[in-house]
N, C-alpha and C positions, 0 to 999 in steps of 0.2 A: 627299340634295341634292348636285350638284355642288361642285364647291372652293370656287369663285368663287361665290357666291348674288348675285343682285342684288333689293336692296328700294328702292321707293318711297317717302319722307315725303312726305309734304305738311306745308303749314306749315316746312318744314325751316329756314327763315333768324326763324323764331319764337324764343321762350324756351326753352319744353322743344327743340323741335327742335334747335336750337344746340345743345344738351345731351346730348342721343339721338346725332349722325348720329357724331360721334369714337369712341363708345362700338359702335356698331355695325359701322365701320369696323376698330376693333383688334377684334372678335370675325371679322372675316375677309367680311362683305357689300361688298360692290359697291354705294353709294348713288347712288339717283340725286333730288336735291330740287326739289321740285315746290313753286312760290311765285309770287305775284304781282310779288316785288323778289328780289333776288343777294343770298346769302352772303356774308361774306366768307371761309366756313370754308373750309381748304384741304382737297381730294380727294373734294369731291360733287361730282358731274356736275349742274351746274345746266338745272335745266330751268323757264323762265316761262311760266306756264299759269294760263289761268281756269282755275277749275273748276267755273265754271256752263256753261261751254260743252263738252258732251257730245263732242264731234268732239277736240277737244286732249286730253282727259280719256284717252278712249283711246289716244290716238296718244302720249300722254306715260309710260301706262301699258307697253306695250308691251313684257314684255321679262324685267319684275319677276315676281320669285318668289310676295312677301309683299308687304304696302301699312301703313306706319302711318301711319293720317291723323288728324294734328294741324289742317291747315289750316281756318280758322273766325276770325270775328268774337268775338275772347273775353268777350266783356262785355256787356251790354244800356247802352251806352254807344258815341258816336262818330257814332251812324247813325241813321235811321229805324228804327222798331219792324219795319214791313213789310221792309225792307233786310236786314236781321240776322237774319229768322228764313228769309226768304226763299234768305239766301245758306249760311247754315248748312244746312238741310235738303234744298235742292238740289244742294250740291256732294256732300253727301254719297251722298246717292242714286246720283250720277253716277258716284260713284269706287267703288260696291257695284255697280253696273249693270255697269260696263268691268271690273271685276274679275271677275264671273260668265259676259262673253263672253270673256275671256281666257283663262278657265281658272285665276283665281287663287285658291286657297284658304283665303286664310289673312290675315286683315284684322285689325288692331288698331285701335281707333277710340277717341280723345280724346272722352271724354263727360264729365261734372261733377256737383259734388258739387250744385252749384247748382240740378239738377231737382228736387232734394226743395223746392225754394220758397224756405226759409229764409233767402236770402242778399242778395236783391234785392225783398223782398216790398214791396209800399207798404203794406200792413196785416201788421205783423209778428204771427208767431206760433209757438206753441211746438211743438214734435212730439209725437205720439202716444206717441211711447216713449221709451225709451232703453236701449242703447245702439242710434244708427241705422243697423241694417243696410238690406241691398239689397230686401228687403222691403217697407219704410216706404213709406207715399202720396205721391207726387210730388203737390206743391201748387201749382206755380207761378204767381206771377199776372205774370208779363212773358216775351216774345218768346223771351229767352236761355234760358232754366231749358228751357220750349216745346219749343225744338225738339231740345235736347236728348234728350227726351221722345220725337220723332219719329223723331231719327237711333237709339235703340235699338231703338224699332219694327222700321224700315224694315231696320235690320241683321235684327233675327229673321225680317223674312220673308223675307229672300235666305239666311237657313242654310237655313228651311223650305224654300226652292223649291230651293237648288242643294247643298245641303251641307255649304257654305263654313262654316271656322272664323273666328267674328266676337267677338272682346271689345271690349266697351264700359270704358273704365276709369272712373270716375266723380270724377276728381282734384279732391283737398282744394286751398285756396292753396297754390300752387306755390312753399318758399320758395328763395332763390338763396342760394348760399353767403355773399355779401357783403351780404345783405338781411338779416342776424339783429340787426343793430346799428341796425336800425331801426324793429325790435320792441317794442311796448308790452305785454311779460306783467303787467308788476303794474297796469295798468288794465284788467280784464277786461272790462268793459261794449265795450271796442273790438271786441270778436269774437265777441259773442255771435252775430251775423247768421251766422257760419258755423259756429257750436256748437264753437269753439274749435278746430277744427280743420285740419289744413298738412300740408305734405307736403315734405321736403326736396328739392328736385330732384334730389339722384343720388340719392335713394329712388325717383322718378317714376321718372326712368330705366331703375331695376335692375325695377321694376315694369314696367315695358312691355317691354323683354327677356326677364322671364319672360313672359309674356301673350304675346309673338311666339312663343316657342320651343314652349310648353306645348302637349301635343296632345291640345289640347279638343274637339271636337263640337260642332255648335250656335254658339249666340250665349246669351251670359254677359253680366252687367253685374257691376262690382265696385270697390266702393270700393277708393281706392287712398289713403289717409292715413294719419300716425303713429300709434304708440302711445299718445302721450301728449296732454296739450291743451296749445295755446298759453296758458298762464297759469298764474303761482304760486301759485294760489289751487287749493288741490286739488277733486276733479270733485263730491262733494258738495258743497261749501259752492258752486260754480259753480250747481248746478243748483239748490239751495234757494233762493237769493239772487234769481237772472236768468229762474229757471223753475221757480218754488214749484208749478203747475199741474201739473207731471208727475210724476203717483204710478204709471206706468207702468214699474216697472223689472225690465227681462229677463234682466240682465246681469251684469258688475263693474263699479262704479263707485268704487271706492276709488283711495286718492290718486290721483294725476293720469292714471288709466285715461280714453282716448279717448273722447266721447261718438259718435261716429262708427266701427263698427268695420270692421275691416280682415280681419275673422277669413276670412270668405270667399276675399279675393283671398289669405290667407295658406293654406288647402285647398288650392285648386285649380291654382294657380299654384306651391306650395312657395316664395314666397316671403316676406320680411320687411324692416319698413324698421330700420335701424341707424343714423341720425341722427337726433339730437334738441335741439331749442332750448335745451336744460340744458348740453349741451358743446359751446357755441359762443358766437362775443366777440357779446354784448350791451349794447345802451343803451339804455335808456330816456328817453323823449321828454318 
């Protein structure tokens, strides 16, 4: 690649994206942030753009090497059902579409832990196994989880048609460095809905850096969360307590081993997270 590389975010004036584009910038890329509002971060070229509308998509694209698109309705929350799944799977599309007539290779795409169902279910319910790799049945029963679902699709079938290297990253709760103080680990019941599992943000970070750099093939999907659970409560006495039901186990689940594993994107990627809720300032609520 040239000296100077130039990548795309989307979402870039988002959570993660705020987090990614400093990080991407001291590794030597040329940003340019694709958002429906400004930055305030200093030295991305700001760019404001639907991304349901196809014609900007490209014209915003233009130029980039790589594409990580974070940009999405985070939540089944804010909007219409039809709104959010509408706007999630069509931008996405769009931004796999303008990448395939561009000639861009190499997509890193914000996907969630959330497609496996778990986290927003209205009839909550337990998983097949554990520990939950990339494998496990996506259950969803709302919009978000949904198209999640769709936008990993939609990426495999643009590796199958064009080649393009596509990760889906499947991100645990995204926690922020100054969010661990408003952590509840010693009430565990608070997080069962995402099977205790987080992701420290410059763990997200270092995770989609590897995931951009890696020279994968295809379209992957891969969880991207810690080692360990959000809770004091080690991961048997978690899963007997909150989900006596699962006599399905594959895995390691002694003390506070992750019910969510990471083993995969720690393969293929060589990477791993090194922050953890245990060495950082906590309160309990």
């Amino acid at each position: 690649m040239p000296t100077q590389r130039t990548i795309a975010v989307t979402g870039g004036s988002g959570k993660l994206g705020r987090a990614l584009i400093p990080e991407l910038k001291r590794r030597g890329w040329e940003v340019a942030s694709l958002d429906t509002k400004r930055s305030d971060l200093p030295g991305a070229r700001q760019i404001t753009v639907d991304l349901n509308d196809f014609g900007q998509v490209v014209s915003a694209l233009h130029g980039a090497e790589a594409i990580v698109h974070l940009g999405a309705i985070p939540a089944p929350l804010g909007y219409p059902n039809a709104t959010i799944f509408a706007n999630n799977t069509v931008s996405t599309y769009h931004i796999l579409e303008a990448a395939s007539i561009l000639g861009i290779d190499k997509v890193v795409v914000g996907s969630s832990e959330s497609s496996y169902g778990f986290a927003w279910a209205s009839n909550p319910f337990a998983p097949d196994y554990v520990p939950v790799d990339e494998d496990h049945p996506q259950k969803p029963q709302e919009c978000y989880g949904l198209s999640k679902i769709v936008n990993e699709q939609t990426a495999a079938m643009f590796a199958r048609r064009s080649g393009m290297s596509i990760l889906s990253l499947r991100y645990s709760m995204i926690v922020g460095v100054h969010e661990y103080a408003g952590l509840a680990t010693r009430q565990p019941e608070r997080y069962t809905r995402n099977l205790w599992s987080y992701i420290d943000i410059r763990d997200a970070v270092s995770a989609t850096i590897a995931a951009l750099e890696a020279d994968v093939p295809g379209a992957h999907c891969l969880n991207v969360t810690a080692d360990d659970t959000l809770s004091d409560w080690e991961t048997e006495r978690l899963l007997e307590h909150l989900f006596p039901e699962v006599r399905d186990i594959r895995g390691n689940v002694s003390g506070w081993q992750a019910v969510v594993s990471n083993e995969r994107a720690k393969l293929l990627l060589g990477w791993t997270p090194v922050h953890s809720w245990t060495n950082q300032p906590s309160k309990e609520e």
